[in-house]
C-alpha positions in Angstrom: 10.9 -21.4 -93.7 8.6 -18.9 -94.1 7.8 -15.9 -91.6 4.4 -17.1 -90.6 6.2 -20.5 -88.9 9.0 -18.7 -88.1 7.0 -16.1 -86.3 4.8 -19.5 -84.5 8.5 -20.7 -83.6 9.3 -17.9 -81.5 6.1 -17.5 -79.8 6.5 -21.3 -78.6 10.1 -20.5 -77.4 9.0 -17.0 -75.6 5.9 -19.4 -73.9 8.6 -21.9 -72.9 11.4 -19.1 -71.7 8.9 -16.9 -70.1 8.2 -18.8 -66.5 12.0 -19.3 -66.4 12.0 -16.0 -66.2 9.6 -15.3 -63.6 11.3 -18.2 -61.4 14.5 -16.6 -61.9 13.4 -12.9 -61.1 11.4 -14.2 -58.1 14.4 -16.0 -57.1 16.5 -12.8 -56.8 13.9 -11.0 -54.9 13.9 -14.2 -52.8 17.9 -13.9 -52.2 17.5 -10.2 -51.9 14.3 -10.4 -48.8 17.3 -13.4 -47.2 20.4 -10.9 -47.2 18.3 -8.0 -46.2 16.6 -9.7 -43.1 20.0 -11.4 -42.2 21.5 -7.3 -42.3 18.4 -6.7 -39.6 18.9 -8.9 -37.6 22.5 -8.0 -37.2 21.4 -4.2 -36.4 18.7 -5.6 -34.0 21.9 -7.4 -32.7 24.3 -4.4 -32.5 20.6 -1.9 -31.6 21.1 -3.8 -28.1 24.5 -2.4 -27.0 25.4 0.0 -29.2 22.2 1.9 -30.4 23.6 4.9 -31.6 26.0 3.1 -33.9 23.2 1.0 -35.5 21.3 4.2 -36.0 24.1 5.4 -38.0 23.7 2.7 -40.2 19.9 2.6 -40.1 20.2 6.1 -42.3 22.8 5.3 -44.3 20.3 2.1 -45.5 17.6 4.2 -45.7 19.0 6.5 -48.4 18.9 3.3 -50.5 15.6 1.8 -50.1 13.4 2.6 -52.5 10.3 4.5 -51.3 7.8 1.6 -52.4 9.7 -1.1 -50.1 7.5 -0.5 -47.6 7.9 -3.8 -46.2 12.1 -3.1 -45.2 11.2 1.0 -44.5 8.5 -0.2 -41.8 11.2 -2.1 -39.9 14.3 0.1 -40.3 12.0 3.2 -39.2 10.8 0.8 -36.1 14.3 0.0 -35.1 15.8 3.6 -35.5 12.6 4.9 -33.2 13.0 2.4 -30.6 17.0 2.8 -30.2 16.1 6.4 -30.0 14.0 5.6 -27.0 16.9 3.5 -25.4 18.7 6.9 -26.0 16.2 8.9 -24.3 16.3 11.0 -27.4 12.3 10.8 -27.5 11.4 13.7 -28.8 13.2 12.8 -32.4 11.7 9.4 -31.7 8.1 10.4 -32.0 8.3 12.6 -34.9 10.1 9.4 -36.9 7.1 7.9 -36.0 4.6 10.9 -37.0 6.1 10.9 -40.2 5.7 7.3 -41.2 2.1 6.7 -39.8 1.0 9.9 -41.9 2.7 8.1 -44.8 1.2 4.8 -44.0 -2.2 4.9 -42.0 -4.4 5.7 -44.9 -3.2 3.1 -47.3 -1.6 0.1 -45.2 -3.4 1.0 -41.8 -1.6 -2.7 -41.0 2.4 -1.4 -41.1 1.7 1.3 -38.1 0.9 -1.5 -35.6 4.2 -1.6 -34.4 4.8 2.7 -34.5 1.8 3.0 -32.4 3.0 0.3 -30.1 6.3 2.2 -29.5 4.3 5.7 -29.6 2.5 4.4 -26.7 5.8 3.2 -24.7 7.1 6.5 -25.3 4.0 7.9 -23.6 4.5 5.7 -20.9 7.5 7.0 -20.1 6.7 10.3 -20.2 3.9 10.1 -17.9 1.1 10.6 -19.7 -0.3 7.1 -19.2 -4.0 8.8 -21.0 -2.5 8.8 -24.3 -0.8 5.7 -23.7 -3.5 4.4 -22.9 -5.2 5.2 -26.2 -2.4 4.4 -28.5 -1.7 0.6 -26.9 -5.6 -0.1 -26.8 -5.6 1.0 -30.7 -2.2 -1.2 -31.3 -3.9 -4.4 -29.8 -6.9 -4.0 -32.0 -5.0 -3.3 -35.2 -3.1 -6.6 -34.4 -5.9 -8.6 -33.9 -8.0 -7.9 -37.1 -4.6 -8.1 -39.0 -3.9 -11.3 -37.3 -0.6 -10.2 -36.3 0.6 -12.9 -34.2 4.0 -11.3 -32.7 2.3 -7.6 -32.4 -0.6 -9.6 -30.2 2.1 -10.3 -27.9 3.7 -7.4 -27.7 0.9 -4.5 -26.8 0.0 -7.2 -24.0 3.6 -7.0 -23.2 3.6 -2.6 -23.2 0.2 -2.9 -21.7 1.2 -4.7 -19.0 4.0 -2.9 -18.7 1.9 0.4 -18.1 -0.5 -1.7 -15.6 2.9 -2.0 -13.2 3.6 1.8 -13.9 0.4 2.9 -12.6 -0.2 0.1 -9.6 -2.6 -2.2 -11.6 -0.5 -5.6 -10.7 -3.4 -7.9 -11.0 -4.2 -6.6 -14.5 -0.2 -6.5 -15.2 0.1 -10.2 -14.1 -2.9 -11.3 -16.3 -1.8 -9.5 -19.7 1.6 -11.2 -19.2 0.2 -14.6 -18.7 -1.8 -13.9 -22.0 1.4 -13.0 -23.3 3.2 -15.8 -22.3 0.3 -18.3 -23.4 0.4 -16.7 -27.2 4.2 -17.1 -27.1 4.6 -20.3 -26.0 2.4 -20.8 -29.4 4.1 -18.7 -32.1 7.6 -19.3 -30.6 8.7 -15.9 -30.8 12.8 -16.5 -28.8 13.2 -12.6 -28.3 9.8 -12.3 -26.6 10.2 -15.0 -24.5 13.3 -13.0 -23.0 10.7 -10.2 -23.1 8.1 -12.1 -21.0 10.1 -13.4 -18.8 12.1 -9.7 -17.8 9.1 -8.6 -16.9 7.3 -11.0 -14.6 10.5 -11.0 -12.4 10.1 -7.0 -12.8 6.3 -7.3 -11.2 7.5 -9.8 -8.7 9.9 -6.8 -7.3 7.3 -4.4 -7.5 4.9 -6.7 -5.7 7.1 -7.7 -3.0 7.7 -11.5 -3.9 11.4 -11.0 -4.1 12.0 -15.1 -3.9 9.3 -16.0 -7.0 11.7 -13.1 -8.9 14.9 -14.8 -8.1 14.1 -17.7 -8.9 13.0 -16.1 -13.1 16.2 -13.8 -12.8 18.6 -17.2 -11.9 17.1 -19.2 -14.4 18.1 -16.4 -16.8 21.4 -16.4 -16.1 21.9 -20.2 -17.6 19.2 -19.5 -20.3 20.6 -19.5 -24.1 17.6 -17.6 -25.4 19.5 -14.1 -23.1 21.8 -12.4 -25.2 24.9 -10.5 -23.5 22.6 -7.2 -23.5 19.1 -8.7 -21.9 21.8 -10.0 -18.9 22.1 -6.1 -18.4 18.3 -6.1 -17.2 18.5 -9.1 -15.1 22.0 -8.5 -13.4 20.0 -5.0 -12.7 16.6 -6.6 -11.4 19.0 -9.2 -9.3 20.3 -6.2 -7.4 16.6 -4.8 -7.1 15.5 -7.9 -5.7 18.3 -8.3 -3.0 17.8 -4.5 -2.3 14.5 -4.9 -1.3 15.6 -8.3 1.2 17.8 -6.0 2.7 20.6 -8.3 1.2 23.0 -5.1 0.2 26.3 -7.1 -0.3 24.7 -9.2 -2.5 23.2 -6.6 -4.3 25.9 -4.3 -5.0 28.4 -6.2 -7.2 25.0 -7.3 -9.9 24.2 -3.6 -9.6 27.5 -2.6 -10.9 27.7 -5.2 -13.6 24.7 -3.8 -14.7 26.3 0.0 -14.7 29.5 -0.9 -16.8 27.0 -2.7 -19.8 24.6 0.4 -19.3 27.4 2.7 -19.3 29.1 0.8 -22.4 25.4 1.3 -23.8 25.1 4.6 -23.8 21.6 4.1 -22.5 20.0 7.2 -19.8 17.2 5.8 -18.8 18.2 2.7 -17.1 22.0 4.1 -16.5 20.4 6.9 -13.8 17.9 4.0 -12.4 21.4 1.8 -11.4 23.0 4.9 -10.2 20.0 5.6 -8.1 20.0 1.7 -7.0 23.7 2.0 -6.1 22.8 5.0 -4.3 20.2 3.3 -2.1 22.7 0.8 -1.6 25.6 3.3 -0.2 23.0 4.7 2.1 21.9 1.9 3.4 25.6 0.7 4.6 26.2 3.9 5.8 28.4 5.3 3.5 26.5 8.9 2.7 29.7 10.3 0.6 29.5 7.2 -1.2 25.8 7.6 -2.4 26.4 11.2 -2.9 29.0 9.6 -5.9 26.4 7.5 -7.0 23.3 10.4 -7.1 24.8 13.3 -8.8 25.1 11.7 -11.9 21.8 9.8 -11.6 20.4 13.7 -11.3 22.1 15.0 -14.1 21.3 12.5 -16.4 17.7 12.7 -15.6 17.6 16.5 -15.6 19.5 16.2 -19.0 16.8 13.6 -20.9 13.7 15.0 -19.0 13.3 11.6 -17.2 10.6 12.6 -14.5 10.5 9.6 -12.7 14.2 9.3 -12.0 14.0 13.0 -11.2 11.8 11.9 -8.8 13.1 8.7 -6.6 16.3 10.7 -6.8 15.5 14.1 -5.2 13.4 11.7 -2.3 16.7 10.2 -2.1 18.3 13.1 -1.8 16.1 14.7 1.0 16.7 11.6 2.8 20.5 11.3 2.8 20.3 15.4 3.8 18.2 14.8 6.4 20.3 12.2 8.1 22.7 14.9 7.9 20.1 17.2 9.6 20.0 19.4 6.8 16.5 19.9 7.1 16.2 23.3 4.9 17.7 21.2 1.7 15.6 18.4 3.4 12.8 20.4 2.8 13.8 21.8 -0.9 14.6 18.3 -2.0 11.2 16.6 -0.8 9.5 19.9 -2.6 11.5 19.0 -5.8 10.4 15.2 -5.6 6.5 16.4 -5.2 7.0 18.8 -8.5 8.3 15.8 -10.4 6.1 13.0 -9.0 3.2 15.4 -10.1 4.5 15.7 -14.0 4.9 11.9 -14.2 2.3 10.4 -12.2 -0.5 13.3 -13.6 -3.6 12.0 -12.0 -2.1 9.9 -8.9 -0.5 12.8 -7.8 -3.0 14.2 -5.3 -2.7 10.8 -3.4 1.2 11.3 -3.0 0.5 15.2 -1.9 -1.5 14.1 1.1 0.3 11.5 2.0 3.6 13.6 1.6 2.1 16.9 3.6 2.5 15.7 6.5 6.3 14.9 6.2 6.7 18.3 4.6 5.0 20.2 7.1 7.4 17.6 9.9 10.5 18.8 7.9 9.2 22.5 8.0 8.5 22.1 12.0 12.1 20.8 12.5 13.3 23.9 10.3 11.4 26.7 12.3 12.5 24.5 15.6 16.5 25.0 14.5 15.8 29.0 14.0 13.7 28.9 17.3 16.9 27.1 19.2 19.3 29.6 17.8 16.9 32.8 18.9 17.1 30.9 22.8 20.3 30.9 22.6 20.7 34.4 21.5 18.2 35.4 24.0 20.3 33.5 26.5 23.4 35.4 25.6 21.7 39.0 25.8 19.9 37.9 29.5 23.3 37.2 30.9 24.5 40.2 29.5 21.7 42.2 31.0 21.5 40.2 34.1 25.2 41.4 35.2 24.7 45.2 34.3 21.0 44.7 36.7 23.5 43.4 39.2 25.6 45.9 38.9 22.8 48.7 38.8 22.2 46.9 41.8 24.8 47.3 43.7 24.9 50.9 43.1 21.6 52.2 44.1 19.4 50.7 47.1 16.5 52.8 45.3 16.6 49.6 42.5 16.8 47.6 45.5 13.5 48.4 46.7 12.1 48.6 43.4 12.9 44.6 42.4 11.4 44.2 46.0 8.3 45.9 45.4 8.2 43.5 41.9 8.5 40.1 43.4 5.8 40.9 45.7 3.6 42.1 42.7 4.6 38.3 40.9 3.5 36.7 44.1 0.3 38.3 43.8 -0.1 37.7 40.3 1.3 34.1 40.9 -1.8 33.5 43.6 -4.5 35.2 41.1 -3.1 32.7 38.5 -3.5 29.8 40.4 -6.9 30.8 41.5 -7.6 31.2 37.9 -6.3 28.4 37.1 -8.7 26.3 40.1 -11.5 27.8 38.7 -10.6 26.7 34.7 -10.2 22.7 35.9 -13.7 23.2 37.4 -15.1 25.3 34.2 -13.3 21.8 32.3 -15.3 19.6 34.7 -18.7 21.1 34.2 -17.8 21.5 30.4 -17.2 17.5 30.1 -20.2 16.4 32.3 -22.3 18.6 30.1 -20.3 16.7 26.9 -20.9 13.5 28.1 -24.7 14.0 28.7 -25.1 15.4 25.4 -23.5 12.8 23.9 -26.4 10.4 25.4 -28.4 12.2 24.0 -26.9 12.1 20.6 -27.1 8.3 21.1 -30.6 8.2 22.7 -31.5 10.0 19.8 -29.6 7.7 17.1 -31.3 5.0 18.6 -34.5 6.5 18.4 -34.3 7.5 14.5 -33.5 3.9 14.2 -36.1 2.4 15.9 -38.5 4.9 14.0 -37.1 3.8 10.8 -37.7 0.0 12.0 -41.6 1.1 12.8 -41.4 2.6 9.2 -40.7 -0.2 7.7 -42.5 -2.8 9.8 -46.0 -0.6 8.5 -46.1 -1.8 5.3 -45.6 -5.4 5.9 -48.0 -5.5 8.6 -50.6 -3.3 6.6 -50.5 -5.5 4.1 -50.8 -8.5 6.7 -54.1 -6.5 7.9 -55.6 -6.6 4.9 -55.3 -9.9 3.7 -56.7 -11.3 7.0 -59.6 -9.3 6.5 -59.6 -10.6 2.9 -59.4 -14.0 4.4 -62.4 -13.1 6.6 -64.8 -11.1 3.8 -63.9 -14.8 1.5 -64.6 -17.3 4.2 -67.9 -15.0 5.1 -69.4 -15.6 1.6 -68.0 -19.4 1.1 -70.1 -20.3 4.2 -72.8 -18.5 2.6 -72.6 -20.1 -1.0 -72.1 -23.3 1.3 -75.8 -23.1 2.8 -77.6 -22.3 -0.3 -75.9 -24.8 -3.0 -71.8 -24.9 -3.5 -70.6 -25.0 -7.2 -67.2 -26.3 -8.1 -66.5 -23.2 -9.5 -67.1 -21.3 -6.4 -65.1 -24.5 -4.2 -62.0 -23.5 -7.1 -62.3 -19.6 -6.3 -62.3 -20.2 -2.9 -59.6 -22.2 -2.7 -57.1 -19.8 -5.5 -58.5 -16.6 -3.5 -57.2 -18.8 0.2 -53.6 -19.9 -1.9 -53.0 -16.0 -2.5 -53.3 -14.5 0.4 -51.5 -17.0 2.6 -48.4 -16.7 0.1 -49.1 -13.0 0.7 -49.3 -13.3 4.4 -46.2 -15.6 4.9 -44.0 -13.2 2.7 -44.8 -10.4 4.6 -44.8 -12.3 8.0 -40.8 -13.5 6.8 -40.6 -9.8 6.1 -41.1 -9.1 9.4 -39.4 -11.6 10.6 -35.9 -10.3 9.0 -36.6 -6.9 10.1 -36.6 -7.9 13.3 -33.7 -10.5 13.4 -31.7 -7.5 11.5 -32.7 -4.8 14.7 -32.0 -7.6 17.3 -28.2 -7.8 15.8 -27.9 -4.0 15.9 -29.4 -3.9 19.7 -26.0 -6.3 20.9 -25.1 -4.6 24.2 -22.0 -3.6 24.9 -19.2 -6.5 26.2 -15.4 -6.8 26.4 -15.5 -9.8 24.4 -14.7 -9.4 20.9 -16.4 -11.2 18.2 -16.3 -11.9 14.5 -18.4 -10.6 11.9 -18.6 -9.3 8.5 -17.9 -5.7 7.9 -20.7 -5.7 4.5 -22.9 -7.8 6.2 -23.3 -5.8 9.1 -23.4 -2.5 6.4 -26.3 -3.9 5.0 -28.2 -4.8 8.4 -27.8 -1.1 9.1 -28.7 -0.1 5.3 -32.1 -1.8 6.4 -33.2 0.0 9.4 -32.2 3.4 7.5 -33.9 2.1 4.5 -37.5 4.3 4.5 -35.1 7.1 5.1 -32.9 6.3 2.1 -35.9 6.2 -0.2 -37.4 9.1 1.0 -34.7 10.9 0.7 -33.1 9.0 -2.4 -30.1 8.0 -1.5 -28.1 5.5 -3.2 -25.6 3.4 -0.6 -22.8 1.7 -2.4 -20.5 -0.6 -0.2 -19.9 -3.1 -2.6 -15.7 -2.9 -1.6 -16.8 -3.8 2.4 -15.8 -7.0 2.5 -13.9 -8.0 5.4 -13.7 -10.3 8.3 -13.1 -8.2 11.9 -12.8 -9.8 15.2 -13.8 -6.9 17.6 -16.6 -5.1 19.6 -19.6 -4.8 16.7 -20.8 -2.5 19.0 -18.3 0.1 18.4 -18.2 -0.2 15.0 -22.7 -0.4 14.5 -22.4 3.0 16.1 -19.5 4.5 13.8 -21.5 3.5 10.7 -25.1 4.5 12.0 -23.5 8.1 13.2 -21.8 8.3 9.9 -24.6 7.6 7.7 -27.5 9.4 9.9 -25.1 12.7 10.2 -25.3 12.8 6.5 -29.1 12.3 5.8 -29.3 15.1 8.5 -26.5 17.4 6.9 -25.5 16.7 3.4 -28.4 16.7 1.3 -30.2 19.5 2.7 -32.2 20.8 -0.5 -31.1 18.0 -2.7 -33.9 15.5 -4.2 -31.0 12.6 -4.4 -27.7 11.5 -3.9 -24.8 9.4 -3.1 -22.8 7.6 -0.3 -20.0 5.3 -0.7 -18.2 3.3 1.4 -14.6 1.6 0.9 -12.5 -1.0 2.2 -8.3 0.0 1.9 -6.3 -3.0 3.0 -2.6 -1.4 4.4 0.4 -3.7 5.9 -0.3 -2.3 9.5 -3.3 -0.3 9.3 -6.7 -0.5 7.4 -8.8 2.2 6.3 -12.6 2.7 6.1 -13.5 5.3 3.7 -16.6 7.4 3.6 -17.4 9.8 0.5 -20.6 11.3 -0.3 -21.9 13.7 -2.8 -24.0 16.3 -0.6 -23.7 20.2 0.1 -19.8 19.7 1.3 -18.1 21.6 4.2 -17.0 25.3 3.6 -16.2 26.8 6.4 -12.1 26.1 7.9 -10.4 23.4 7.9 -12.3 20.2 7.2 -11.3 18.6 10.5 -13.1 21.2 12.3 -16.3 19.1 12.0 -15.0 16.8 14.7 -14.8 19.6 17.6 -17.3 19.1 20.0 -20.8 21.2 19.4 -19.8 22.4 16.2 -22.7 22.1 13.4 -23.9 24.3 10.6 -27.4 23.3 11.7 -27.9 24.7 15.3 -31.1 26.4 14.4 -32.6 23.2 13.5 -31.6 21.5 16.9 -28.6 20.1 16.5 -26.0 19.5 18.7 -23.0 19.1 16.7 -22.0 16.0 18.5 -22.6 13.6 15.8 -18.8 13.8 14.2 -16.8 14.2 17.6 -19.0 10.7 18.4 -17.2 9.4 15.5 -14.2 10.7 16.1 -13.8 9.9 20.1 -14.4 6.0 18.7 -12.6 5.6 16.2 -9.5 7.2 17.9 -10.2 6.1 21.9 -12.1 2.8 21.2 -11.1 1.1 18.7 -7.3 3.1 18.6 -7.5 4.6 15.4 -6.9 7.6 13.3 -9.6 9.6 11.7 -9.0 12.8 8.8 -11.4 14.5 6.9 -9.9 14.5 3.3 -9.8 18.1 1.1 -12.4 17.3 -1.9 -14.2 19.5 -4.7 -17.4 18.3 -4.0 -19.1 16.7 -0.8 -17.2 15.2 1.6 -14.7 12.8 2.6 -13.3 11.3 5.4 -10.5 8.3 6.5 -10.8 5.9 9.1 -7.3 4.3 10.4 -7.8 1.6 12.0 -5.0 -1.0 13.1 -4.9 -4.4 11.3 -5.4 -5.9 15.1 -8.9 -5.7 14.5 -8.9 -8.4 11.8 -10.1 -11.4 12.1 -6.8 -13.9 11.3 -7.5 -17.7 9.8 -5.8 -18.5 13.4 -9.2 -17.5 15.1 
C-alpha cells in the first residue's frame, strides 16, 4: 500500500471519527450545563433559609468558573446579590452588581436584565423610588426586546411591588394581573408563589383583609410553597388578622413567622414581625410586652439602615409612651418618626408633615400644660406660705388692717369699671357684627352682580350676531322681491334660497346659545331652601365656569376640574356660592399683573370626610400665616375697594353651613387651600 492510499485511508477514517467527536464533546458540555444547574437550584434552595451559607458557597464556585462562562457567572452573581439583599447587607449588594453590569452591558446588554431588576429593588427599599423607577422601567424594556419570558414577569412583579410602596394600588393590582396572565403561560412554579405573595400583600394594604385570606389559606395546602415562602404567608396571615382586630388569631402566625425569620438570619422582615408583634402586645394591653417586642425591631433597623422600620417603629414607640403619658418622649419619638418617614418616603413626605403638625404641636401643648400644672402647684405652695405670714402681719399691726381695707375697696372700684367696660365691649361686638353682616350682603350683592355682568357679556355676542343676520335676512329678501318684479333667474331663486339656509343655521345656533346661557344662570339663581337635593359637583363647576367665562378669557385663565366628579345630596346653594367666591376672589386677587394663569380644582375621597381642593398659580399670600386671609376685612387690596370679605364668606360656609373644615395650605408658589367637608353630604345609592 502505498502512501498516497494510505494517506486517502486516514482522511476517510478522521471524516468518519470526527462528528463522533463533536457528539461526544457536546455531550459533556451537555452533562456539565445538567450538574451545574441541578447545584443552582440546590443554592436557590438553601438561598431561602440560610442565605449567608449559600453565599459562602457562591464564592467558593466562583473561583472556579472560568471568566468566559458568562452564562453560570450571570446567575451565581444574581443569587449572591439578592441573598445579600435578604441580608440587608445592600451596600455590598450593589457594588456586586456595579461590577458585573460594567463587565457585561457593552457586550451582552441581554445578561444585566436581571442585575438591574434587583438594582432597582434595592432602590426600592432604600427609598429612593426615582431611581427605582428608572432602573425597573429600563429592566422591562431590556426583557421585552430580548424576549425574556421570566424577566417579563418579574419587573412587573418589582414594579408592582413599588406601585404598593408608594400608594399606587390600582396600578399595583394591574401589573400583577399582567404578571399573573404571562405566568399562567410560561409556567414559571416559583413565580407563581411570587404572584400570589403579593396580591394577598395589596389586599392588606388595601383593606380587603377577607379576599387576602382567602390567597394566604389556599397557600397553606399549595405544593408549589416551599417551607421558606410559608414564612411570608404565616407573616401576612397575622397582618391580615391585625388589621380585623382579630389579635389572638394573629399572634401565634406572627410568631411562626419570627422563629423561620430568626432561623433566617433575615433583618428586614425579622424587625417588620417584631414590630407586628409589637402592635399586637399593645393592642391587648400588655405595654411591657410590646416594649420586648420593639427594642429589637429598633436595633435591627438602626443597625441595617432600614428607614421604613425605623419609621412604623418610633410611631409605635410615641404611642405606647404616650399611653404612659410620657408626652416629652411622646414628642421625641413622633420627631424621630417624621426624620425617618422623610428619608424613605423623599417626595411624599410633605403630605405626612402636615398631616403630622398638628399632632406634634397636640403633644407639645400637653408638654407645656404638665410644666404649667407643676408651676400652679408651686405657685399654690408659695401663696399659702405667704397667705399665713399676711395673716400673721395681720394680726400684729391694725395699720395692715386698714391698708387691706383701703385695697378691697380700690378692687370694688376697679371690679365696677371692668364691668362697665366690659357692657360697653358686648355693644362695640354688636355694632361690629351688624356692620359684618351688612358687608357681607354686599359682598354677595356684588358676587351676584359680576355674575350677572358676565352673563350680559356673554349673551352680546350671540345676540349681535342674531342682529345681524336678521338684517341680512331683511337686506336678501329686499333685493329677491326686487329681482322678483323685474324677471327672476334660477340662479338668483338658488342664491336666495343658500343665502336664507345660512343664516337661519346661524340664527338657531346662536338662539340655542342663548338659550343654554340662560338655562345655565336660571340653575345658579336656585333660592335658598332647607331641602337638600342632588346634583353633580363638575356639572355644577362648569355651569359656573360659564357665567365667569368672558372673564376667564380676558383674563386667560385656564380652569381645570377634570377630578370633580361627584354626586352630593345637599343645599346647591351653599355650595354655588363657595365656588363663585373662590373663583371670583382669585380673578380679583391672584393675577394682578399677570397676562395668564391657572386654577385647579380637586376632588379627595376620605373614609369620613371629603375634601375639595383649590390651587392656583397667582401672586401668592406673603404676609403671616396663610389662614389670616379668612379674618374678616382683611385684604391686600383695600385701595382698590375691597372689603376683604370674600375668604371669611368662604370660610363662615364651609365651616357653619355645611359643617366643615377649611385650611389654607403652605405652598412655594400661589395658593392653596382645603375644604373638609363630611361624607354626609354625599349622595348614597340609597337616595
Amino acid at each position: 500500500m502505498n502512501i498516497s492510499l494510505q494517506s486517502r485511508y486516514l482522511y476517510y477514517l478522521l471524516c468518519l471519527c470526527w462528528p463522533f467527536a463533536t457528539w461526544c464533546q457536546e455531550a459533556s458540555s451537555w452533562q456539565d450545563a445538567t450538574q451545574w444547574q441541578a447545584q443552582l437550584e440546590q443554592i436557590q434552595l438553601q438561598s431561602k433559609s440560610a442565605p449567608r451559607d449559600a453565599n459562602l458557597k457562591i464564592d467558593q464556585w466562583l473561583t472556579q468558573v472560568p471568566i468566559g462562562d458568562l452564562a453560570l457567572r450571570e446567575q451565581l452573581i444574581n443569587i449572591k446579590a439578592f441573598n445579600l439583599v435578604i441580608l440587608s447587607e445592600h451596600t455590598a449588594a450593589e457594588q456586586l452588581l456595579h461590577n458585573w453590569l460594567q463587565e457585561v452591558q457593552a457586550q451582552h446588554p441581554q445578561r444585566t436584565t436581571r442585575a438591574l431588576e434587583i438594582s432597582g429593588y434595592i432602590a426600592m427599599r432604600r427609598g429612593d423610588h426615582a431611581t427605582a423607577s428608572k432602573l425597573l422601567r429600563k429592566a422591562l424594556e431590556q426583557a421585552t426586546y430580548f424576549q425574556q419570558h421570566e424577566r417579563q414577569i418579574t419587573t412587573r412583579i418589582y414594579t408592582a411591588m413599588q406601585a404598593m410602596y408608594t400608594g399606587q394600588f390600582d396600578v399595583a393590582t394591574a401589573l400583577l394581573l399582567q404578571a399573573k396572565a404571562l405566568n399562567d403561560k410560561y409556567k414559571f412554579t416559583y413565580l407563581h408563589v411570587n404572584i400570589h405573595n403579593n396580591l394577598s400583600a395589596l389586599y392588606i394594604d388595601v383593606g380587603q383583609y377577607q379576599q387576602a385570606l382567602t390567597l394566604l389559606n389556599q397557600a397553606l395546602t399549595d405544593p408549589a410553597f416551599l417551607p421558606a415562602d410559608l414564612l411570608y404567608v404565616r407573616m401576612n396571615l397575622a397582618s391580615a388578622y391585625l388589621g380585623l382586630q382579630q389579635y389572638d388569631q394573629a399572634l401565634p402566625y406572627a410568631l411562626e413567622a419570627l422563629a423561620g425569620y430568626q432561623q433566617r438570619n433575615d433583618p428586614f422582615y425579622l424587625s417588620q414581625v417584631y414590630l407586628m408583634l409589637t402592635q399586637i402586645a399593645r393592642h391587648q394591653q400588655k405595654p411591657a410586652v410590646a416594649q420586648q417586642y420593639l427594642q429589637p425591631a429598633l436595633a435591627l433597623a438602626h443597625k441595617h439602615h432600614l428607614n421604613e422600620q425605623l419609621s412604623d417603629g418610633y410611631l409605635l414607640q410615641s404611642e405606647l409612651q404616650q399611653q404612659a403619658a410620657q408626652f416629652a418622649p411622646a414628642l421625641k419619638s413622633l420627631q424621630l418618626h417624621l426624620q425617618y418617614y422623610k428619608a424613605y418616603h423623599n417626595e411624599a413626605a410633605q403630605d405626612q408633615a402636615l398631616a403630622l403638625r398638628s399632632q406634634i404641636d397636640s403633644l407639645q401643648h400637653e408638654q407645656d400644660i404638665s410644666a404649667l400644672k407643676q408651676q400652679v402647684e408651686l405657685n399654690a405652695l408659695k401663696t399659702t406660705h405667704q397667705t399665713r405670714i399676711s395673716w400673721m402681719i395681720a394680726i400684729a399691726t391694725s395699720t395692715l388692717i386698714l391698708l387691706l381695707l383701703m385695697l378691697i375697696q380700690l378692687q370694688r372700684r376697679k371690679r365696677a369699671e371692668t364691668e362697665r367696660f366690659s357692657s360697653e365691649l358686648a355693644s362695640s361686638y354688636q355694632q361690629l357684627q351688624h356692620t359684618q353682616q351688612e358687608l357681607v350682603t354686599s359682598e354677595k350683592m356684588a358676587a351676584i352682580a359680576g355674575m350677572v355682568a358676565g352673563l350680559a357679556h356673554e349673551l352680546n355676542t350671540p345676540l349681535g350676531i342674531l342682529t345681524t343676520a336678521v338684517s341680512l335676512a331683511q337686506e336678501k329678501t329686499a333685493e329677491f322681491q326686487a329681482k322678483l318684479q323685474q324677471g327672476l333667474t334660477r340662479q338668483d331663486l338658488q342664491q336666495y334660497l343658500a343665502t336664507s339656509s345660512e343664516v337661519t343655521a346661524l340664527a338657531a345656533n346662536n338662539i340655542e346659545r342663548c338659550a343654554a346661557l340662560v338655562q345655565n344662570f336660571k340653575q345658579l339663581a336656585v333660592g335658598r331652601s332647607d331641602v337638600l337635593t342632588d346634583f353633580n359637583l363638575q356639572l355644577l363647576i362648569t355651569d359656573i365656569s360659564t357665567l365667569l367665562g368672558s372673564k376667564l378669557q380676558q383674563q386667560r385663565i385656564q380652569l381645570n376640574y377634570a377630578d370633580t366628579e361627584l354626586m352630593l345630596h345637599a343645599d346647591v346653594q351653599h355650595f354655588q356660592l363657595l365656588l363663585i367666591e373662590l373663583l371670583n376672589n382669585a380673578l380679583l386677587h391672584a393675577f394682578g399683573g399677570r397676562d395668564s394663569g391657572c386654577i385647579e380644582l380637586r376632588i379627595h375621597l376620605g373614609e369620613t370626610h371629603f375634601e375639595l381642593l383649590y390651587q392656583d398659580d397667582g401672586v401668592g399670600f406673603a404676609q403671616g400665616s396663610p389662614d389670616k386671609v379668612f379674618e374678616p376685612f382683611f385684604t391686600t387690596s383695600r385701595s382698590s375697594g375691597h372689603t376683604g370679605l370674600g375668604l371669611n364668606l368662604v370660610y363662615n360656609l364651609v365651616t357653619v353651613a355645611l359643617s366643615g373644615e377649611i385650611k389654607a395650605l403652605p405652598v412655594s408658589q400661589g395658593f392653596t387651600l382645603c375644604c373638609r367637608l363630611p361624607n354626609r353630604w354625599l349622595a348614597t345609592p340609597s337616595r
